[in-house]
N, C-alpha and C positions, 0 to 999 in steps of 0.2 A: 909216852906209850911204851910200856915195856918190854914189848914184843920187837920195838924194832931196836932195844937195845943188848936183852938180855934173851937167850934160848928158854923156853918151858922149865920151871925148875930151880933157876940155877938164883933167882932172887933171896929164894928160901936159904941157899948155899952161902948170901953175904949176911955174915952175923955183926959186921957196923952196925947201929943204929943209923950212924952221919950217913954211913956208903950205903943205906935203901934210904935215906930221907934224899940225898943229891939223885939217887933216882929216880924217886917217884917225880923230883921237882922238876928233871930233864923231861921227862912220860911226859907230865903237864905242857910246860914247851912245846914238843913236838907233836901233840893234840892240836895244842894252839894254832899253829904254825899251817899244819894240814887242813884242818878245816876251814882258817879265815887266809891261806896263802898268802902269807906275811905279818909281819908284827916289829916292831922296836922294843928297844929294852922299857921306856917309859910305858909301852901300853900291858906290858908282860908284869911291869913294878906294880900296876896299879890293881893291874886281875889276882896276883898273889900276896901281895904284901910282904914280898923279898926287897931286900936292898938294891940300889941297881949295880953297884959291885957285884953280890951273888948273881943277878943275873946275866950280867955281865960276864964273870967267870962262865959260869952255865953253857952259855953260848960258844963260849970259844971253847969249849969243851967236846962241844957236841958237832963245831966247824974242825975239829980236828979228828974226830970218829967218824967224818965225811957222810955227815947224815943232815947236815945244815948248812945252806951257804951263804954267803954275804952278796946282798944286791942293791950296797952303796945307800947314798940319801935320799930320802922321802920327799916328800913337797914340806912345805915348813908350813906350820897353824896358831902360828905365832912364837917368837923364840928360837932358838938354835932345831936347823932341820933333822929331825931322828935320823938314825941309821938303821937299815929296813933287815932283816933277816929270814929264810926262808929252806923251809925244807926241799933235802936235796931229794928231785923226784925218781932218780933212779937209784936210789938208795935199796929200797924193796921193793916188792911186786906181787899181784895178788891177781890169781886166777880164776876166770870169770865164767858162767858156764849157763846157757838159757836152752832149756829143755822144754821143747811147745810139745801139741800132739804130735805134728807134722814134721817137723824139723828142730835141729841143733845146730847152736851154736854157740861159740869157746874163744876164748883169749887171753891175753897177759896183758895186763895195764898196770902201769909204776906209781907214784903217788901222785905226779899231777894228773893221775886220770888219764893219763893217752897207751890207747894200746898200743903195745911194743911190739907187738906180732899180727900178721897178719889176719885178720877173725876166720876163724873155719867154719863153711857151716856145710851142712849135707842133711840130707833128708835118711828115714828111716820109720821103720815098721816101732813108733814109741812101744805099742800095747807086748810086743815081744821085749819083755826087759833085759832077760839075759843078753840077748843079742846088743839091745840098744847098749848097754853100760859095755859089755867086751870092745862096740865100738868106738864110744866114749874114752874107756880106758886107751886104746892103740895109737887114737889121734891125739890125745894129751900126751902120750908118753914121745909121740915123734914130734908135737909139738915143743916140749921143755928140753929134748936132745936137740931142736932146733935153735934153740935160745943160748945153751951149755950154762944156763947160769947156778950157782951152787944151792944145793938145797935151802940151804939157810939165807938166802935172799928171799925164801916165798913167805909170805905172812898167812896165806891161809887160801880158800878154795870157796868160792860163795856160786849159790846153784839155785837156781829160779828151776820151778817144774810145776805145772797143773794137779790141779787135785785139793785134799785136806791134808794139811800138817799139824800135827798136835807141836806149839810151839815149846812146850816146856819139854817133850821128851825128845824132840824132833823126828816122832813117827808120823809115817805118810801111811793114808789110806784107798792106796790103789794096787796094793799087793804089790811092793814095791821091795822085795828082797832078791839078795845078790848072794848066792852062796849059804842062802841062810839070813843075812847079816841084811842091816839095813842100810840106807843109802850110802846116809854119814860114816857109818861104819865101815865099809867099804873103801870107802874113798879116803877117810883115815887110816885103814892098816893097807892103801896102797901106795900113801904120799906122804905119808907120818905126818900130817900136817892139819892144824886145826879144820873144819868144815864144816860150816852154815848154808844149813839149807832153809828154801820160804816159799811161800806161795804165791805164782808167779803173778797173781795181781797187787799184794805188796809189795812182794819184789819191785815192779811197776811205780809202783808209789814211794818207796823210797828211790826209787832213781829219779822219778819228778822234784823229789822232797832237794834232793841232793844237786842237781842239774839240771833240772828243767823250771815249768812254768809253777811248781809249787815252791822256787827257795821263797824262803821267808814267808811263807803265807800260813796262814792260822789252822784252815778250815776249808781243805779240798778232798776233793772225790775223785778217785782215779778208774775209771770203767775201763775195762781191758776184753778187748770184743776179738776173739780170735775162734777155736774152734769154739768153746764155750764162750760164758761170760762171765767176768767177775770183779771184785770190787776193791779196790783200797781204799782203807777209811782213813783220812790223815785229821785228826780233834784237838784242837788246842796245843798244834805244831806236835805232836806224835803219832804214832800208828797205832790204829783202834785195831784189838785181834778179838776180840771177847773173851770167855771165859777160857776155851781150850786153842782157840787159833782158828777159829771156821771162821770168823765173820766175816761177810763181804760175798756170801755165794749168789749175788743178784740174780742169775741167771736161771734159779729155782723159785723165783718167785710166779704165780700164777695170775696171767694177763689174760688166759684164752677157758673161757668155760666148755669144759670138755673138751678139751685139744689135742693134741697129740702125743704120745705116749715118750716121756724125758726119760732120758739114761739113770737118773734118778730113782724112774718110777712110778712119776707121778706126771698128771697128763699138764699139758697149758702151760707148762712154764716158758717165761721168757726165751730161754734159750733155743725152744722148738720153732722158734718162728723169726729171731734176731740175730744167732749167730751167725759166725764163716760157715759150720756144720749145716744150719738149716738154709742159707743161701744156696749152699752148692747142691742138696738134697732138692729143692725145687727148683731151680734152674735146670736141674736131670728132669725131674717130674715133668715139667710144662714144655721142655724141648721135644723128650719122649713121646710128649702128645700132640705133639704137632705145631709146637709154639716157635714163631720166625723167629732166629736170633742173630747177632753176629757171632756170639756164643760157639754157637754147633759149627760156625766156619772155624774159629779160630781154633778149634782143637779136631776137625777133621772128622767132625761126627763121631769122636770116641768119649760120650759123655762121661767116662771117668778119668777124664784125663781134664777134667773142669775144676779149678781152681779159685780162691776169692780171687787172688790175681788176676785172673781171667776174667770177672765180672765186673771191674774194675775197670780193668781197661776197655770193655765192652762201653761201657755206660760213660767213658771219656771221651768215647768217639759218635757218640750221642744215639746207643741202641736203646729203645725202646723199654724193650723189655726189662734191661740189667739195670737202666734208672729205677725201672716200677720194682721190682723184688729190695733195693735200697731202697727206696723212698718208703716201702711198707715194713722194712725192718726197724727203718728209724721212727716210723708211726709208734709200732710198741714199744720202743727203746725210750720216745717221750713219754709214755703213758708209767712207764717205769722211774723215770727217772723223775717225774713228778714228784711220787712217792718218797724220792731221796729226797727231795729240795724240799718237803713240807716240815718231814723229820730232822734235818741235817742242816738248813738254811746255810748252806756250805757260800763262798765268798769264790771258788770254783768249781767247774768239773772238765775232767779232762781226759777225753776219751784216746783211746789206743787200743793196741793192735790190728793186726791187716786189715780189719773191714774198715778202722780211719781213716784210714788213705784214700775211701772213699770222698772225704773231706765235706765242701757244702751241699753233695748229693745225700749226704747222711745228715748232714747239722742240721739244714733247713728241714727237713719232714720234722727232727724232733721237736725244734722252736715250734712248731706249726702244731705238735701235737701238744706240748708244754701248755700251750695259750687255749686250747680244749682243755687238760686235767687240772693244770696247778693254777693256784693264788697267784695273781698279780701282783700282789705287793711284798710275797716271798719270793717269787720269779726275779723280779727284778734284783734283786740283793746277787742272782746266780751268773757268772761268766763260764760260757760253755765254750770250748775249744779243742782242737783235738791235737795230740803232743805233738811237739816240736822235735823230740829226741826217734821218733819211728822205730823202727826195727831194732837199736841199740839202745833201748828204754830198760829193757830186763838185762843186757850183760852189764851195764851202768849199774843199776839196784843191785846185783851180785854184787857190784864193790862194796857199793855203803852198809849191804848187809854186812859183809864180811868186820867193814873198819869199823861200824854201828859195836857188834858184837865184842871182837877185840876191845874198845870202848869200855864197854861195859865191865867185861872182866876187868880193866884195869880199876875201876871206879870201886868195884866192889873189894879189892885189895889195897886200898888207898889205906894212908892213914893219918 
């Protein structure tokens, strides 16, 4: 990976042919190395078809740039036991940044993936941008003066946030400028430093892909139920975006004939009746009207101060009410997601954000509705489950996007 050997540039500055062929073969290496968290020279000999002298040098090469270190012998599989080698995780670092409606949050995580800092999160006014990014920017700047680490340690800036991203240009469609400039732009002439941004239900889904319950798996579905809802499509082990990067906007599909009027525009969709947004909008509506709740205790009768959180924990302590508004979210969320499993015969699905945590008060209404909409004998092929990674599902996907991309650029200057 040549980012984490060589600055923006300076590749093009070694005119060896030998000294970019021993790098791109290093790059390969420390791909390797990162993605599968260890290798020997025999497993590196046999994916490249180097000598294991070359890769042998290679190695000791790249344990003396303190970017790989030695972690002694493997188990043996017949034969003399390999010697294991592995990237060094504090070598680089890569800043991670998940922007919901509601709230943010930010960190530094080194390459095994563990955050180095403390995660920040704080709520904020998102629909006010200027604001939200001036406040974005002040907590990252005192966040990195808290770290002291040198610029050239950060590999790059990856940023999950709601809404459409056109993937190929990385323009966002929620009026999402900063001085004029757009996100990425932004955030590149104030960090000099590469930035990927996504849309936070693939986001989601590459961090499933990456760390959670989709590694290895072919053919999952990642639902991300927060204030809206929406989709990651994971197809034959990569991320479905379609033509411009919309795909996956579940949450505008229309369950309700003549329903209620979506942000959209358009009435009945999903979202009006299944998100965190329409949960909390009727929990105000039916307590407003007189409807008993633990609800209106736990916030003091100040219904805007009602949160999923709040409903959540209502319906854990077994109220009435906050079970029935879940149990009817996840009615249509099955009637939905029907329609995924007939199209998709996905092998999973895996739902996330805060309304998951509602857990089997959500699962069970959709099995229950699954076995009303869908085919039984495409049902059965589907394991439904809600993430394992919770609330640190999107600053995860900011990595992979981030090392995904990096990736790629290198791939596409291989030779």
């Amino acid at each position: 990976m040549l980012k984490l050997l060589l600055q923006p540039g300076e590749l093009n500055k070694i005119s060896s042919n030998s000294d970019q062929k021993k790098i791109r073969q290093q790059s390969f290496i420390l791909e390797y190395l990162y993605k599968n968290g260890q290798g020997s020279n025999p497993e590196l000999a046999k994916l490249t078809n180097m000598s294991s002298p070359t890769i042998n040098k290679l190695l000791q090469e790249l344990v003396g740039l303190n970017l790989v270190h030695e972690l002694g012998f493997g188990a043996s599989i017949g034969g003399r036991r390999p010697y294991l080698y592995g990237i060094n995780p504090n070598a680089k670092y890569i800043i991670s940044i998940d922007i919901d409606c509601r709230m943010i949050k930010m960190a530094v995580f080194n390459l095994g993936n563990v955050a180095v800092s403390e995660t920040i999160t704080y709520y904020d006014n998102v629909k006010n941008k200027k604001q939200v990014f001036d406040g974005i920017f002040l907590r990252l700047d005192e966040l990195l003066a808290k770290l002291g680490f040198e610029k050239s340690r950060y590999l790059g800036v990856g940023i999950s946030l709601p809404g459409l991203i056109e993937t190929k240009t990385g323009e966002t469609y929620g009026d999402i400028l900063i001085d004029g400039l757009t996100l990425e732009q932004a955030f590149q002439k104030r960090y000099n430093l590469p930035v990927f941004a996504g849309n936070d239900s693939r986001v989601m889904a590459l961090g499933e892909q990456a760390f959670g319950a989709a590694r290895n798996k072919e053919n999952v579905l990642c639902i991300n139920i927060c204030d809206g809802i929406g989709l990651g499509i994971i197809v034959n082990g990569k991320i479905y975006e379609g033509k411009s990067g919309f795909a996956g906007e579940l949450g505008h599909i229309n369950v309700v004939d003549d329903g209620l009027l979506c942000t959209c525009g358009k009435k009945g969709c999903l979202e009006t009746v299944a998100s965190g947004t329409a949960l909390i909008h009727l929990a105000q509506q039916f307590i407003a009207g007189g409807k008993q709740s633990l609800i209106s205790e736990m916030v003091n009768n100040e219904l805007n101060e009602i949160h999923v959180s709040t409903i959540i924990e209502a319906l854990e302590n077994g109220d009435v009410f906050a079970i029935e508004l879940v149990s009817s979210a996840g009615d249509y969320l099955g009637k939905g997601i029907a329609g995924l499993i007939h199209i998709f015969n996905p092998q999973m699905i895996i739902i996330g954000g805060k309304v998951a945590e509602a857990n089997h008060f959500l699962l069970d209404p959709i099995q229950q509705s699954l076995n009303k909409y869908s085919i039984q004998r495409i049902k059965q092929d589907t394991e439904i489950i809600t993430s394992s990674l919770g609330g640190k599902v999107k600053l995860l996907g900011a990595i992979a996007l981030v090392m995904n991309k990096l990736f790629e650029k290198e791939t596409e200057q291989s030779v």
